[in-house]
C-alpha positions in Angstrom: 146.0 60.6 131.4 143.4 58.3 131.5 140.7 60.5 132.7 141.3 63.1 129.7 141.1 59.8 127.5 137.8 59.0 128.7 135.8 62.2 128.5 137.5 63.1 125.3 135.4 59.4 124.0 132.5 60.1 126.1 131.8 63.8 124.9 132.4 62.6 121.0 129.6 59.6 121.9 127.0 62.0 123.8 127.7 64.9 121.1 127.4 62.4 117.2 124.4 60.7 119.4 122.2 63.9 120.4 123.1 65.3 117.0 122.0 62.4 114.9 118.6 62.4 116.9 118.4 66.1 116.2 118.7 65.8 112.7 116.9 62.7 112.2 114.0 64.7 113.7 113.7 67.5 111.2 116.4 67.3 108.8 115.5 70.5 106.7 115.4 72.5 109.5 118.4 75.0 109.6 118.3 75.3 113.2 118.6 70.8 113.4 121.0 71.3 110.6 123.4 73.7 112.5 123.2 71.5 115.7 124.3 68.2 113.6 127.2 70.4 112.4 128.1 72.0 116.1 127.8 68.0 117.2 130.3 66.5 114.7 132.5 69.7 115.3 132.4 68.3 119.4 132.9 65.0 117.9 135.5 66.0 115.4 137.6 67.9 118.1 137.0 64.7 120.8 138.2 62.0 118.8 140.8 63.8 117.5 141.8 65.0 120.9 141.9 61.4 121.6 144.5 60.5 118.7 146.5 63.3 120.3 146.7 62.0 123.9 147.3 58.6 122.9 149.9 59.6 120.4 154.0 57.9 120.5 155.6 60.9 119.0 156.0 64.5 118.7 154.8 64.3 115.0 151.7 62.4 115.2 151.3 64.4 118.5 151.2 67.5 116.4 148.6 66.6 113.5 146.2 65.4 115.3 146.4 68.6 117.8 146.1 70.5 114.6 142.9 68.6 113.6 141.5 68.9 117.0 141.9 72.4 116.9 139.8 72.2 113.6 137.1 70.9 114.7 137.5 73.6 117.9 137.5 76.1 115.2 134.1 75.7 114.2 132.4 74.5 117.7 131.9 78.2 118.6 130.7 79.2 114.9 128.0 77.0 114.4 126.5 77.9 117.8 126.9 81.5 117.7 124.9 80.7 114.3 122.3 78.2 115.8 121.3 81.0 118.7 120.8 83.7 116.3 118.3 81.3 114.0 117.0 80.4 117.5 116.5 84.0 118.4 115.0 85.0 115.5 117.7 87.1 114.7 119.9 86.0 112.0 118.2 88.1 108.9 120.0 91.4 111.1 123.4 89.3 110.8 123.2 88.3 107.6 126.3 90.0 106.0 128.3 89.3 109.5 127.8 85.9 109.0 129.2 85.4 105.2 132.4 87.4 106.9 132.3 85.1 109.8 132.3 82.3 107.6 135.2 83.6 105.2 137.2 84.1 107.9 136.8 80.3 109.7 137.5 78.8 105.9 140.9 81.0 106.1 141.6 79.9 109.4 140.9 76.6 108.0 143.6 76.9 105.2 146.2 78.0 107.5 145.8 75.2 110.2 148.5 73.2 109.5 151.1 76.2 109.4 153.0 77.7 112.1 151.0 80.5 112.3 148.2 78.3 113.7 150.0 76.0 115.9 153.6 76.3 116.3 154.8 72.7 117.7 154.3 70.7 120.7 156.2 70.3 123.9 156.4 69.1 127.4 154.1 70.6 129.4 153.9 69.1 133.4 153.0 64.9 132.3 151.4 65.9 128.9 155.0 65.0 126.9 153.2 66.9 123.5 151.2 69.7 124.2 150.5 72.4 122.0 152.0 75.4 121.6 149.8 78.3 119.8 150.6 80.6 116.7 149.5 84.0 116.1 146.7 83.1 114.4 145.1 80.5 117.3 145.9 83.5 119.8 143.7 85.8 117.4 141.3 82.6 117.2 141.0 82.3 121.0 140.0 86.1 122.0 137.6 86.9 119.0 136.1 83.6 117.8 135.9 81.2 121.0 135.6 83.8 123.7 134.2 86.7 121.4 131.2 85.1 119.8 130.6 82.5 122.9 129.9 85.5 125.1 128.2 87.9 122.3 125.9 84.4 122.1 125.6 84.5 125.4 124.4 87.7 125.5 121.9 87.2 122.6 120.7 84.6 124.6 119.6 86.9 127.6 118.2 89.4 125.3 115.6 86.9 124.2 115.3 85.7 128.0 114.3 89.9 129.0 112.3 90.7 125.8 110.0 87.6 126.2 107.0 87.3 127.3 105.8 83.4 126.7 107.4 81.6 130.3 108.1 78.5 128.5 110.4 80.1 126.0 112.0 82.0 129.1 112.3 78.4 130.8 113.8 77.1 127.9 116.5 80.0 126.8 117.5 79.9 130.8 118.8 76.2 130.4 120.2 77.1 127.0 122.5 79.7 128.4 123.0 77.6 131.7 124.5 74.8 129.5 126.4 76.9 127.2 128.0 78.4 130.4 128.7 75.4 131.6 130.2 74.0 128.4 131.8 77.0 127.3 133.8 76.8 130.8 135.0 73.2 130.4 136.1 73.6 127.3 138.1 77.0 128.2 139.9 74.8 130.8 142.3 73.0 127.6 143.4 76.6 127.1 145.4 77.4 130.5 148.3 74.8 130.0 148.9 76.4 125.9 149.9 79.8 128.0 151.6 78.0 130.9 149.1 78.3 133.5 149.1 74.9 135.6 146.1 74.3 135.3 145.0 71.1 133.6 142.1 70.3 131.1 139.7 68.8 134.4 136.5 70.4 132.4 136.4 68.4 129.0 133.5 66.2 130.4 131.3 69.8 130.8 132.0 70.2 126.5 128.7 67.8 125.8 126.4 70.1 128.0 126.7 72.8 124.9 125.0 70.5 122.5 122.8 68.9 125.5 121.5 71.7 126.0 120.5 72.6 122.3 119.3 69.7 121.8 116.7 69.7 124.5 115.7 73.5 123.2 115.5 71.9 119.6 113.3 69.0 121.0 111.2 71.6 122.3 109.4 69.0 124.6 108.9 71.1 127.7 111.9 71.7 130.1 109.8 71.4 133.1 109.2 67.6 132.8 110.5 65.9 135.5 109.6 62.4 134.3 111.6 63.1 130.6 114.5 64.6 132.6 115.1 61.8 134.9 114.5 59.4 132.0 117.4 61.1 129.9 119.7 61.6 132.8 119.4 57.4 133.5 119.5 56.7 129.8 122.9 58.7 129.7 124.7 57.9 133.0 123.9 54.2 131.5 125.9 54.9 127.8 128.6 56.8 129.9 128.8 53.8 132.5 129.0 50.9 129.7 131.5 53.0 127.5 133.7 53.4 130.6 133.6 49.8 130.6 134.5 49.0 127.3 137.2 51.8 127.6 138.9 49.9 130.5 138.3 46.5 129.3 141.9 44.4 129.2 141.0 41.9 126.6 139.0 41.7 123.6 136.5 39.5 124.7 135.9 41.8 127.0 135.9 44.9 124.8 133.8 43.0 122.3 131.0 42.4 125.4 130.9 45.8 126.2 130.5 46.8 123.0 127.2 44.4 122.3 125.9 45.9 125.8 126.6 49.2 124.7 124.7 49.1 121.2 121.6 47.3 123.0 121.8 50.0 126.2 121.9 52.9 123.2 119.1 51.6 121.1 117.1 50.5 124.5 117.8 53.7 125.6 116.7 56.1 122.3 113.6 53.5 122.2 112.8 54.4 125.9 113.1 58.5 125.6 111.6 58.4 122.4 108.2 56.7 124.3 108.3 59.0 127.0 108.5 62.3 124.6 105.8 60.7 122.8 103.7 60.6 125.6 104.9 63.9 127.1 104.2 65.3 123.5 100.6 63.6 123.6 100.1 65.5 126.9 101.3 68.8 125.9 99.5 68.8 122.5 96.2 68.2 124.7 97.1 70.4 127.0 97.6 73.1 124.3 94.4 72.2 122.6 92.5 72.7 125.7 94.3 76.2 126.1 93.4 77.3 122.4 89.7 75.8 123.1 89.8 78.0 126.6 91.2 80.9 124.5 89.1 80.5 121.6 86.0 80.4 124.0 87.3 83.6 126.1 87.4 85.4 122.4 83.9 84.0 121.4 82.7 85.2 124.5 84.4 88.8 123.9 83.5 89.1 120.5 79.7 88.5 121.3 79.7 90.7 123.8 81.4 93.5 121.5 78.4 92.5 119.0 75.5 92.8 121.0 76.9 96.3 122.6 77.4 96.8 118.8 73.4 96.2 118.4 72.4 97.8 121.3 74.2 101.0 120.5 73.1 100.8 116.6 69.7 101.0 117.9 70.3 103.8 120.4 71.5 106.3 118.1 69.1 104.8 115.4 65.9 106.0 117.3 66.2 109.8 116.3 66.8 111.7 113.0 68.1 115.0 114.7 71.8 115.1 113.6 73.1 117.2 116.9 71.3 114.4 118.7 72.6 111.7 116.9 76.2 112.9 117.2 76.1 113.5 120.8 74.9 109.6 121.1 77.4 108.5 119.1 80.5 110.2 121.1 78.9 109.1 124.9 78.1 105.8 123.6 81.8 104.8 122.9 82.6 105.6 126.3 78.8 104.2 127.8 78.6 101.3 126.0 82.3 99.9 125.3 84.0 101.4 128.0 86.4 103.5 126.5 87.9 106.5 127.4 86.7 109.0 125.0 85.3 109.5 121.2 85.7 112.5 119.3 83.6 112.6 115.6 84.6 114.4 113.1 83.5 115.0 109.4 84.7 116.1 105.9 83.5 119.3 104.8 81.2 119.1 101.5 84.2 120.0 99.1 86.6 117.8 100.9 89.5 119.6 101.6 88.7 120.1 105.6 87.9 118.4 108.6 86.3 119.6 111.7 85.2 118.5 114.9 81.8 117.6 115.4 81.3 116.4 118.9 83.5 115.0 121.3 82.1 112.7 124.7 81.1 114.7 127.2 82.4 113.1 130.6 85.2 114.2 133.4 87.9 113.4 131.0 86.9 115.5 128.0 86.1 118.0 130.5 89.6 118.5 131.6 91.3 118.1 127.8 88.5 121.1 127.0 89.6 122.9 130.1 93.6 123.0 129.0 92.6 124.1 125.0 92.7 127.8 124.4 90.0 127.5 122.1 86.6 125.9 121.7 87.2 122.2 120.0 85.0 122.7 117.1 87.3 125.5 116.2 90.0 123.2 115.6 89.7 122.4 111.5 92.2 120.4 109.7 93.4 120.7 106.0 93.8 117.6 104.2 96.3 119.7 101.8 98.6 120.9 104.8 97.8 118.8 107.7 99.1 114.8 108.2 97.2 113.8 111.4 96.6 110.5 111.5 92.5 111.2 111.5 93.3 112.8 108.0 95.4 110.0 106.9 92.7 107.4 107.8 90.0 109.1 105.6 93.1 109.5 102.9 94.0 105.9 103.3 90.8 104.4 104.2 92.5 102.4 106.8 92.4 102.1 110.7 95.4 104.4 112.4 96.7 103.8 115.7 98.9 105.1 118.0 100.4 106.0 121.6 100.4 109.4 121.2 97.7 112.0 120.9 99.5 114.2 119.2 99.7 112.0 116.3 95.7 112.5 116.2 95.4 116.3 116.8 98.6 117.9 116.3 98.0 120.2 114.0 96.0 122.1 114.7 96.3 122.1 118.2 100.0 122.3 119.1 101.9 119.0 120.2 102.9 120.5 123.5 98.9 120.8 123.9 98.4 117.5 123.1 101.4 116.2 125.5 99.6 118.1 128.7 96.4 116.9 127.9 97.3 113.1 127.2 99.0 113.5 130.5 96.3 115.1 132.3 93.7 112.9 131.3 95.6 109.2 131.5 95.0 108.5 127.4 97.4 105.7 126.6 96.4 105.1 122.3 94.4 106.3 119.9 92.6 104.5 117.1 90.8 106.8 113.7 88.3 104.5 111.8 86.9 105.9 108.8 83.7 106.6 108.3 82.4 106.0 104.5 79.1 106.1 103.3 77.9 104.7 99.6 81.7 104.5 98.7 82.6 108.3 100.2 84.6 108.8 103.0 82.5 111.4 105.0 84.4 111.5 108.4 86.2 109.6 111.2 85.7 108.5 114.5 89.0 109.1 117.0 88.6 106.5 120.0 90.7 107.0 123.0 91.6 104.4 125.0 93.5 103.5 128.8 95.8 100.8 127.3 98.2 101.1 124.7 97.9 100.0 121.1 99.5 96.9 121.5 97.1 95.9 123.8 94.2 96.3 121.4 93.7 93.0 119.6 92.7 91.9 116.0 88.7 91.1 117.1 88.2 94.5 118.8 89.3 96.7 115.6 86.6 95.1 113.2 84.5 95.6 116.0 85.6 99.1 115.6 85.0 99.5 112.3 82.0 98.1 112.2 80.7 100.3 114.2 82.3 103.4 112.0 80.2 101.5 109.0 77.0 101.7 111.3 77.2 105.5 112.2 77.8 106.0 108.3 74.6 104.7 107.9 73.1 106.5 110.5 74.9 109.8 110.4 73.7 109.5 105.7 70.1 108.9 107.2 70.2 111.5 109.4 71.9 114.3 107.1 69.2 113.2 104.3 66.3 113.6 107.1 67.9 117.1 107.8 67.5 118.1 103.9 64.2 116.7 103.9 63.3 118.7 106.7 64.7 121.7 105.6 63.3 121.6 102.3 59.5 120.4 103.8 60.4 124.2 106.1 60.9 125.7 102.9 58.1 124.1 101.1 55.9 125.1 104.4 57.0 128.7 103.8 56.0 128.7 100.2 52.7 127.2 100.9 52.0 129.9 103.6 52.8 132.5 101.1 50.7 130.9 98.4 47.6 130.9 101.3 48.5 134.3 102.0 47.9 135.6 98.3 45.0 133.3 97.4 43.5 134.9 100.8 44.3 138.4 99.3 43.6 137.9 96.2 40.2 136.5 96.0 39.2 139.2 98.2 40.2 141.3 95.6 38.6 139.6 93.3 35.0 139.6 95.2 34.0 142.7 95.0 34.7 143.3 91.3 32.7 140.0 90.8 30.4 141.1 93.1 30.0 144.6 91.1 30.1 142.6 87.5 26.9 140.2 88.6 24.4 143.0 90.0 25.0 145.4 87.4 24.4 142.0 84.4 21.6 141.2 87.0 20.0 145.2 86.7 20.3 145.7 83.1 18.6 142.1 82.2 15.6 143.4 84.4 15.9 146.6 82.9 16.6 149.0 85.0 18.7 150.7 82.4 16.1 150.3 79.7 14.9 147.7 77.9 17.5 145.7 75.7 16.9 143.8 72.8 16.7 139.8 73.0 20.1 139.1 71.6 21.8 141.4 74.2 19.8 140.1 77.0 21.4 136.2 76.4 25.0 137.4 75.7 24.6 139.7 79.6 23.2 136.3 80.7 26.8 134.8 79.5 28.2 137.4 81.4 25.9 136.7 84.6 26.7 133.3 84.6 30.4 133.6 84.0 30.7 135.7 86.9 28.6 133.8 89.3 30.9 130.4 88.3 34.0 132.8 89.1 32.0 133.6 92.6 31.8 129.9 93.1 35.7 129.3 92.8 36.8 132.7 94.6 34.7 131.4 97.3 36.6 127.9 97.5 39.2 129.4 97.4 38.8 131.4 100.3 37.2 128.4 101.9 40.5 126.5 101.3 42.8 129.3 102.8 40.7 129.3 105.7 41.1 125.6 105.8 44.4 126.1 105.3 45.3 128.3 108.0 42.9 127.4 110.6 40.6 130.0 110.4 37.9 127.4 109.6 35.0 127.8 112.4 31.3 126.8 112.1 28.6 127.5 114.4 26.2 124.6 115.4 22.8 125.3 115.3 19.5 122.9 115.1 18.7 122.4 111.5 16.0 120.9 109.6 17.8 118.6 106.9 14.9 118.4 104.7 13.9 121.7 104.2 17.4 123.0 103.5 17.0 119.7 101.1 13.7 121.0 99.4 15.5 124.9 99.0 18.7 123.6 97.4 16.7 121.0 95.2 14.3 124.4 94.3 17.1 126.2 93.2 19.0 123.8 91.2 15.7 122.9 89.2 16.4 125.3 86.5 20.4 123.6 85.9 18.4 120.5 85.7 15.7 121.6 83.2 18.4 122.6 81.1 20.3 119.2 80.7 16.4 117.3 80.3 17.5 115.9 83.9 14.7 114.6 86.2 15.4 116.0 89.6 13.5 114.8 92.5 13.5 114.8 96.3 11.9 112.2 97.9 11.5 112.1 101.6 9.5 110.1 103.8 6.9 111.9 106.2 8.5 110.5 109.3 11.7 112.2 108.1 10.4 115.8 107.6 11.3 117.2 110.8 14.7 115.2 111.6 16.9 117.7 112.9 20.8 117.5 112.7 23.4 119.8 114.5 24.9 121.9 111.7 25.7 125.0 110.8 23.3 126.1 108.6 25.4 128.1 105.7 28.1 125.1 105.7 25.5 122.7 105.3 23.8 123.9 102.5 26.9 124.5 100.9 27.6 120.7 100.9 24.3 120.1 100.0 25.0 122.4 97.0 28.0 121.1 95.8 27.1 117.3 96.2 23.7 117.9 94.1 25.3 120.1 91.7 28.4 118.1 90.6 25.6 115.3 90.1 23.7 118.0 87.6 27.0 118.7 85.9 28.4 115.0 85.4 24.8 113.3 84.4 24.3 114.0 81.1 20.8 112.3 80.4 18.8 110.3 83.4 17.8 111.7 87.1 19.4 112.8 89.9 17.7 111.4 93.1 18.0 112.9 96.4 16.7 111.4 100.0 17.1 111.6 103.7 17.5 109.0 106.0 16.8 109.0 110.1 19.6 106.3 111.5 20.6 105.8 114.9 22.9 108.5 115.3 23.0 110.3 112.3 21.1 112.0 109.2 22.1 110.4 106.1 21.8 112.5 103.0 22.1 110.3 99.7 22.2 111.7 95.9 21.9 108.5 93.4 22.1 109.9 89.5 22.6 107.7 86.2 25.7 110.0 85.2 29.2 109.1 84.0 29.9 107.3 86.7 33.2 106.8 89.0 36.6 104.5 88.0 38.1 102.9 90.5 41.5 104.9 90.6 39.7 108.3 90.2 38.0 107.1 93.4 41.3 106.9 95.5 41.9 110.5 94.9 38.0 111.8 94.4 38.0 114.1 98.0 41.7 115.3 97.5 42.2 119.2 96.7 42.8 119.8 92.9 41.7 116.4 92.0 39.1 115.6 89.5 37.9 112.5 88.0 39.4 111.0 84.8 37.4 112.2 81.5 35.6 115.1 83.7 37.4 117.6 82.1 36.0 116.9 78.3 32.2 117.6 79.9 32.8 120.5 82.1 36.2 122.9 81.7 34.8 125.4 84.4 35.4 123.0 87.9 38.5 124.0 90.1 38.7 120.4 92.0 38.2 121.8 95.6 34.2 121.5 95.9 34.4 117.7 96.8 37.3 118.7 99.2 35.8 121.5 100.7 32.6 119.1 101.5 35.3 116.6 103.5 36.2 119.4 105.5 33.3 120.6 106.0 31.8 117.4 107.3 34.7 116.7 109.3 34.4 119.7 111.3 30.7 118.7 112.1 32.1 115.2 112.8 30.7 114.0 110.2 31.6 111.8 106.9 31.1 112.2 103.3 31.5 109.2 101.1 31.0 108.2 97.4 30.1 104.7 95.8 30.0 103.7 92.0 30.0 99.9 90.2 32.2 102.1 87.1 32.3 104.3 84.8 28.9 104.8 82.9 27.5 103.6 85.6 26.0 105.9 87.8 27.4 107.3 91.5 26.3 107.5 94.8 27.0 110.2 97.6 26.3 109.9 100.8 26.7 112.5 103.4 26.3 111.6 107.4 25.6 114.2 109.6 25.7 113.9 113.6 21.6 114.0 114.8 20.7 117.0 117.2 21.1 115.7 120.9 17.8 116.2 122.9 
């Protein structure tokens, strides 16, 4: 009897101790406030169980067995409870446990009926043990051994579905000490059925709450040094409580009960100073795994980055779209190491979305192989079709998944996608958006060897960075591929427009030609004489059509030019006599305008010769001298020739309207004349001066112009290439 006295004492002293230590730790924590409740149930049923042992009679006997089997009633309760908040379970339980809870409070109520516990009895030495009522038979299969074991099994649930090997450590002692526990308690119950076998076990009750509270100290299981430390502090309280159970006389007793308060309080100071330091050494130890972690990441993440860069400049190096495209699709696999990429991009009035490209590498090869069709053939409609590469341009959010059917099914059939997903090894999926200046314009499908729980946090913004990148790229490229199509357009038109000023100022030629001989014969009179007032109005008509000559002739120069029908022919020409017959025949124009025009050329500079072709030359000499004629209005116009070391330089100097300096940026351009030209002459087309550039580029020369303003006079200066001996 003794024996059954003394664990009964020493499981209510282990149980109120661990569960005041838990609870002092945390005591709004539900889990700590559970395990104070399961203790002072243990310590509820102990003490009680005490009273019971130690009672005189069969009526005192039978209370306190009632109130023992009280606190029983709720031992099995709060830990079923305690593993499910431990488990992370308890929000799936939530109405089971307000049911579970009704029922213990009407358990409660009928206790102390017959229905409960019916009496006491002799049973072997026990002179009052209990016998049980309906009720504690209904108690004992559903509550005790039902939850205990559903607990149990909870337990090992957690223990298979984890993947942390502390956690695993510590839910393998949990459900080692509930065993243990739940099996020394269940030993009290063979004697209420009349199976000799007594209640040996009652010292195993305190490994339940042991063993919670080392998994609610959460101090690392693995410790030997905290282990051993809590195993002496304990076999010391047990050994001194025995003591002061078995003392005979109060003295004694109160001895043992001074050495037992010290050991307890030496013995909480002592375990408290080892999980200190233990707790010290783990949180460094986990600091130095989140800095090793945090470093791995770094490490990752600027590696994704600068394959991010590298790639952004690969498919940044062209504007060809097909090109660009292509890049994109090989680089994900090239450059990341993925599996696969497939583009594809919204149609202009956004209700489809086809294929672009797709990588081209031994896997694609195969999925292309299985399809019926070609894969560019395989448009979606956003109105009829939920892939998950529609959803993330509907959602403008990253989709994932294990299956590639969730990607491309419809329109290629899910039994397609099955085979090829099989065929190839893909494991997940992920379709990033692609959006450029707020306008979803496609997505980019990723394939990948792993699954999608695999794929962290880091590499997905890695990912869609990169979608934001080749939204960039792929708007730059499809505005390069309008400009391009609209500068082959504008080419087309321009080779038309050469085509019919080619044709048409041939046409125009000889009708000129015609008008200027025929005003030429009838002022000489070849078809009579004609008065004096019709001689100067045929003279009009002379002049009009030799100006119209002029510009049909630039104009043919220019569509020459134009289409690169522009030869000369190099010949050995004397640059001041072509000079003195240009200067001769633009005397008269000069005359006209009171204009003193005068070529002046120094003996030694007679006979330079340049390399030139003779009818081009003169025709830059024409221009040069006559746009100097038209735009002085009162002055000279000075011409000269200058022998330099590798060149003939012609110069015309006149005290005309001079040049600005932002007509000058534009003076040798086609169509472009000089600002305030047009209120002194109307007649000027604006190619002369650009026909001269050409002209003298084709004989390697240059053709330049100098002026200090307007009003001020100009320079011209043309440089032609000497005549090699």
């Amino acid at each position: 009897m003794f024996y059954f006295i003394a664990t009964s004492l020493v499981n209510a002293f282990i149980a109120g101790l661990l569960g005041f230590l838990v609870i002092s730790k945390n005591w709004r924590d539900l889990a700590n406030k559970l395990f104070f409740g399961l203790s002072i149930s243990v310590v509820f049923w102990a003490l009680n169980y005490w009273q019971w042992l130690s009672s005189q009679n069969a009526n005192s006997a039978l209370v306190f067995s009632r109130l023992f089997s009280v606190g029983a009633l709720f031992i099995p309760i709060f830990y079923f409870h305690w593993v499910l908040i431990f488990s992370g379970t308890n929000k799936q339980y939530k109405t089971f446990l307000k049911v579970l809870y009704f029922i213990a409070f009407v358990f409660l109520s009928l206790s102390f009926s017959k229905l409960f516990i019916e009496g006491v009895g002799q049973k072997l030495f026990f002179p009052f043990w209990p016998t049980p009522g309906i009720l504690y038979n209904i108690y004992l299969i559903v509550i005790y051994f039902g939850l205990t074991i559903y607990s149990l099994f909870i337990l090992w649930r957690s223990y298979i579905r984890s993947n942390d090997s502390h956690q695993k450590a510590i839910i393998k002692y949990i459900i080692l000490g509930s065993f243990i526990g739940f099996s020394g308690g269940a030993t009290n119950f063979f004697l209420w059925y009349d199976i000799p076998i007594l209640p040996y076990g009652n010292i195993l009750v305190s490994f339940y709450p042991l063993a919670l509270a080392l998994a609610s100290f959460r101090h690392g299981l693995f410790n030997i040094k905290v282990i051993a430390t809590e195993l002496l502090t304990l076999t010391v309280w047990i050994a001194v409580l025995v003591e002061l159970i078995l003392a005979e006389t109060w003295e004694k007793r109160l001895l043992e009960a001074g050495l037992l308060a010290f050991v307890v309080v030496s013995g909480i100071f002592i375990i408290r100073s080892v999980l200190k330091e233990v707790e010290q050494k783990d949180k460094f130890k986990d600091l130095s795994e989140r800095l090793e972690s945090a470093n791995a990441q770094l490490k990752q993440k600027t590696l994704y980055l600068t394959t991010l860069q590298g790639f952004t400049h690969d498919i940044g190096r062209t504007l060809d779209f097909k090109e660009i495209t292509q890049k994109i699709v090989d680089g994900i696999s090239e450059k990341f190491g993925y599996l696969a990429g497939l583009l594809l991009l919204v149609s202009e009035d956004g209700k489809m979305i086809f294929p672009v490209t797709i990588t081209e590498n031994t896997i694609t090869k195969i999925a292309l192989k299985i399809l019926p069709k070609q894969m560019h053939e395989y448009a979606g409609d956003f109105e009829h079709d939920d892939t998950l590469s529609i959803r993330a341009v509907k959602d403008n959010a990253i989709q994932q998944s294990n299956a590639i059917a969730d990607f491309l099914s419809p329109p290629i059939s899910e039994t397609l996608c099955v085979t090829i997903q099989k065929a190839t090894g893909l494991k997940s999926g992920v379709a990033i958006p692609i959006r450029s200046e707020g306008k979803a314009i496609g997505v980019l499908d990723i394939f990948l060897d792993r699954p999608k729980e695999e794929i962290g946090g880091d590499e997905l913004e890695v990912m869609k960075t990169l979608a934001n990148q080749i939204g960039i790229v792929l708007k730059n490229a499809s505005l390069f591929e309008q400009v391009k199509e609209a500068n082959e357009k504008l080419k087309e038109l321009d080779d038309l427009k050469t085509d019919f000023i080619s044709i048409a100022s041939h046409q125009l030629r000889t009708p000129l030609t015609a008008i200027k001989g025929y005003t030429s014969m009838i002022m000489e009179g070849s078809y009579g004489e004609v008065s004096d007032k019709v001689r100067v109005t045929i003279g009009k008509v002379f002049q009009s059509a030799q100006r119209l000559i002029y510009i049909v002739n630039d104009l043919l120069d220019i569509s020459r030019i134009e289409q690169g029908r522009f030869t000369i022919a190099l010949e050995p020409i004397k640059v001041a006599n072509v000079l003195k017959d240009v200067v001769e025949e633009l005397q008269q124009n000069a005359k006209s305008k009171n204009l003193s025009l005068e070529l002046a050329v120094a003996p030694e500079n007679m006979e330079v010769t340049a390399s030139a072709d003779f009818n081009k030359i003169r025709q830059v000499f024409l221009n040069v001298i006559d746009n100097a004629i038209k735009y002085t209005n009162e002055g000279y116009v000075r011409v000269g020739v200058e022998k330099r070391a590798n060149d003939v330089l012609m110069s015309v100097k006149d005290s005309g309207i001079g040049i600005s300096e932002a007509s000058m940026k534009n003076l040798f351009q086609k169509f472009s004349r000089a600002k305030g030209v047009t209120k002194l002459h109307t007649d000027g087309s604006g190619l002369g001066l650009f026909i001269v550039k050409k002209i003298m580029e084709a004989h390697g020369g240059t053709v330049w112009a100098e002026s200090e303003g307007e009003g001020k006079g100009s320079q011209f200066y043309v440089s032609i290439p000497l005549q090699k001996e």
